[in-house]
C-alpha positions in Angstrom: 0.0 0.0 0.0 2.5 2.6 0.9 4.6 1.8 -2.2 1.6 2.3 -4.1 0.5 6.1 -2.4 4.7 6.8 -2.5 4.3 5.8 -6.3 1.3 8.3 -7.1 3.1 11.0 -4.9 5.9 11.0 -7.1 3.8 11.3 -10.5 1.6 13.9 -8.8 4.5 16.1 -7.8 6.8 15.9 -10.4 4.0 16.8 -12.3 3.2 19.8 -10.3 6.8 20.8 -10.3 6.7 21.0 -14.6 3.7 23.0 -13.7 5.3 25.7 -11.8 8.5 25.7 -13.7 5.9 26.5 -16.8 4.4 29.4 -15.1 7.8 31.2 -14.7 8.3 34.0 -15.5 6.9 35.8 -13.7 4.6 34.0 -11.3 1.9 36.4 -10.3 1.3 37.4 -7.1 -2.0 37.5 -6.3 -1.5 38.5 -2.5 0.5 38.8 0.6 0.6 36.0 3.1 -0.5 36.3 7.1 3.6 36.2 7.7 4.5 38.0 5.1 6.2 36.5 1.8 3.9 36.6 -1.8 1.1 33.9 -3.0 1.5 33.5 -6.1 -0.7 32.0 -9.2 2.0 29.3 -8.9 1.1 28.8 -5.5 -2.5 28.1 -6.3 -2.7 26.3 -9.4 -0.2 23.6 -8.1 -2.3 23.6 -5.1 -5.2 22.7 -7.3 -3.6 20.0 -9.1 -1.9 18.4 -6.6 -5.3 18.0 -4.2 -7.6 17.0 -7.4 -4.9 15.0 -8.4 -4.9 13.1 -4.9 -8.9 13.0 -4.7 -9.1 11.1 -7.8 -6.9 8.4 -6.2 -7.5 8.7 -2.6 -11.0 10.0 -2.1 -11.2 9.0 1.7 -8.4 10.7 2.5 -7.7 14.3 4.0 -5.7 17.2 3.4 -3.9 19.9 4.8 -2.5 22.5 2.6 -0.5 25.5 2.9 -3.0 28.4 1.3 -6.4 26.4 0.9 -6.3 24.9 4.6 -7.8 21.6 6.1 -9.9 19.5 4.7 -11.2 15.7 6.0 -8.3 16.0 8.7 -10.2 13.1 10.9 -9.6 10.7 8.3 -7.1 8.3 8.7 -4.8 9.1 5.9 -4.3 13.3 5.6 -1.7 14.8 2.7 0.4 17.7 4.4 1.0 19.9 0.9 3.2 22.8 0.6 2.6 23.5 -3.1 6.0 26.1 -3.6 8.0 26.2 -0.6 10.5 29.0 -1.4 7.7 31.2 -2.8 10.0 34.1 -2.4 13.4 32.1 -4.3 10.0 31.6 -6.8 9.2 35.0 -7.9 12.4 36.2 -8.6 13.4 32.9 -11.0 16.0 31.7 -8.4 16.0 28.0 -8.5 15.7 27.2 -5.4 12.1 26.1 -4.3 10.4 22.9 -4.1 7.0 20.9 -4.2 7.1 19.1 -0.5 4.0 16.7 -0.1 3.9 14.2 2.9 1.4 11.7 3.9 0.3 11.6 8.0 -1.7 8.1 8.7 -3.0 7.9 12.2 -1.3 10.9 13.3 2.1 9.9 12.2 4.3 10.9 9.8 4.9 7.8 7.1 6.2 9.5 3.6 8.0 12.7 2.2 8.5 13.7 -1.1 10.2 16.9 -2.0 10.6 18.3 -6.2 13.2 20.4 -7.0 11.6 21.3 -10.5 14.7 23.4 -11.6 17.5 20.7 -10.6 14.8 17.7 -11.5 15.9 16.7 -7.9 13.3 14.2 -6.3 14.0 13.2 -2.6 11.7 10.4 -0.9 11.4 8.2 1.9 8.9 5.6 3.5 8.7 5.4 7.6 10.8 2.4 7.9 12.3 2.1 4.8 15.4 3.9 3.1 15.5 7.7 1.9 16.2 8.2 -1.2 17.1 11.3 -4.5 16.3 10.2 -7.6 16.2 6.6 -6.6 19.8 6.7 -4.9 20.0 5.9 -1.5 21.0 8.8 0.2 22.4 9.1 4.3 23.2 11.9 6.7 26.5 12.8 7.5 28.6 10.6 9.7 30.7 14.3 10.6 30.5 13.8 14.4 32.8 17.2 15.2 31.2 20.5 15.9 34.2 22.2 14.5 34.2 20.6 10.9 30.6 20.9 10.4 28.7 22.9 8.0 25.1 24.2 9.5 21.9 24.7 7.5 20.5 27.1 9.9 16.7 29.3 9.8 16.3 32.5 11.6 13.5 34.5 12.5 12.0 36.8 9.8 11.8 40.6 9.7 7.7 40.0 11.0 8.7 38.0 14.0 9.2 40.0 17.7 12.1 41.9 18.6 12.6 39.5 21.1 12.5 36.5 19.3 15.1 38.0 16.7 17.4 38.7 19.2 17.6 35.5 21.4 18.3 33.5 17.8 21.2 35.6 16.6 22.8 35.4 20.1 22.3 31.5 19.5 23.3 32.2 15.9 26.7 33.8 17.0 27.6 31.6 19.6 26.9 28.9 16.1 29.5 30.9 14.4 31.9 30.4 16.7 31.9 26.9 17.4 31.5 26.0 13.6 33.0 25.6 10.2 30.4 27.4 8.7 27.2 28.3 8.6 24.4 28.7 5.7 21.0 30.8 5.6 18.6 30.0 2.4 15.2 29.6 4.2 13.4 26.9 2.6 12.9 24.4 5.1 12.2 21.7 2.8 15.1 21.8 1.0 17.2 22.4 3.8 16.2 19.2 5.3 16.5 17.3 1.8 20.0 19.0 2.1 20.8 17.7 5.1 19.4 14.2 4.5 22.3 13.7 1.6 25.2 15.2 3.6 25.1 18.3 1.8 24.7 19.7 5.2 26.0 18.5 8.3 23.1 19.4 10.3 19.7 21.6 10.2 18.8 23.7 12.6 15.7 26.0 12.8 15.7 29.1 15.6 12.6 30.8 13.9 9.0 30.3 15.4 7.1 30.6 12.6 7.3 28.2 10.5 4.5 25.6 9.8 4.5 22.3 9.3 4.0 22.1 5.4 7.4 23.5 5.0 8.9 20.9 6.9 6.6 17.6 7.3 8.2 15.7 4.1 11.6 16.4 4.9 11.3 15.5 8.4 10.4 11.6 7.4 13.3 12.5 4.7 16.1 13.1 7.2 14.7 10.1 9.3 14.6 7.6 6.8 18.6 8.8 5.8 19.8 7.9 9.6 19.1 11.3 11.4 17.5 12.9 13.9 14.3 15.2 14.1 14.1 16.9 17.4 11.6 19.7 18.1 13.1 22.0 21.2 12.7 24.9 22.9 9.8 26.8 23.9 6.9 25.0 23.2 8.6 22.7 21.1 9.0 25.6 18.3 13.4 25.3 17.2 14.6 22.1 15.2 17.5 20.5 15.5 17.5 17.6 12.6 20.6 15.4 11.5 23.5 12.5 12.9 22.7 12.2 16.7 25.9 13.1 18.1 26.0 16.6 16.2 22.5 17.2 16.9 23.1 16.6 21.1 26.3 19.0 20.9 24.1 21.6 18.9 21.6 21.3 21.1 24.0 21.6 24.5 26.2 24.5 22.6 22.7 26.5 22.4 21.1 25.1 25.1 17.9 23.9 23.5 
């Protein structure tokens, strides 16, 4: 069964992904989001797709999607869409967004698939199975020393409180330090995909705001490659993903 929904995933986002590589350029932005950052008639039509795309194959199941919202959410098998993560990469033809579609059954995450339309970049995993990009087997980093590894890391954006902004690059300095370097790109999605090949040693996210479409595919993604997922801090709202013994110095270094 799960080969068969990770099967139609992939079709149904790849697909999507040609979509919104065809509506470039521009993408039009019909309006601002609650948190700032555009939505875009890319946005929407792969949003479209993607969910009648799903109903035709899966009509008992629900959905939750980043700009059209909740739908069937009880049922036992719910999609968790972000049609364009990267919306702002998006609208100024910089390569670097993604379709990120994950599948929640009973509550739990059990499959992430994240399009890189631009780089024809696919990254998938099963709960329990193997991660994988393009059908390669792909693994986290085995770097296990603070000072040779290279961060993905996620700040807090210009909308966020004065507080909030401040306690993250105090975190983010003390990073620096400790570090060989670190990397800001803000697409959580990819970020995680990133991280799931090695391309990054680790991921970690100081902002508050972001929601879970942005991050529930790559989360199964960096879990099915050998790393860790952890949500810290206030309320459970940092992330610290990647090999466990960089992820419990990161998290001691900052004290999440």
């Amino acid at each position: 069964m799960m080969k068969h929904f990770l099967a139609e995933a992939k079709r149904i986002v790849c697909d999507a992904g040609m979509m919104a590589k065809e509506i470039l350029p521009p993408s039009r932005v019909l309006r601002p989001k609650k948190h700032g950052g555009p939505v875009t008639e890319g946005d929407i039509r792969v949003e479209k797709y993607v969910i009648c795309e799903l109903k035709k194959q899966f009509p008992d199941h629900g959905f939750d999607s980043e700009e059209r919202g909740q739908e069937n959410t009880d049922a036992e098998c719910v999609w968790i869409l972000d049609p364009i993560d990267g919306t702002g990469y998006y609208v100024r033809d910089v390569p670097l967004y993604s379709v990120s579609l994950a599948l929640e059954r009973n509550k739990e995450l059990v499959l992430g698939v994240v399009y890189m339309p631009e780089l024809d970049r696919i990254y998938c995993a099963i709960a329990g199975q193997c991660a994988t990009m393009n059908d390669r087997k792909i693994h986290c980093s085995d770097e296990v020393h603070l000072s040779q590894a290279s961060i993905f890391l996620e700040i807090p954006s210009g909308t966020s409180s004065t507080a909030e902004q401040q306690w993250a690059l105090e975190k983010m300095s003390t990073l620096i330090q400790k570090v060989y370097r670190v990397r800001i790109m803000g697409v959580g999605s990819l970020g995680l995909c990133f991280c799931a090949t090695g391309g990054f040693d680790a991921y970690v996210n100081l902002g508050t705001m972001w929601k879970r479409h942005d991050i529930a595919a790559g989360q199964v993604i960096v879990r099915e490659a050998g790393g860790e997922f952890s949500y810290l801090g206030k309320r459970g709202r940092n992330i610290v993903a990647g090999p466990a013994a960089l992820c419990s110095e990161i998290q001691e270094l900052i004290n999440l």
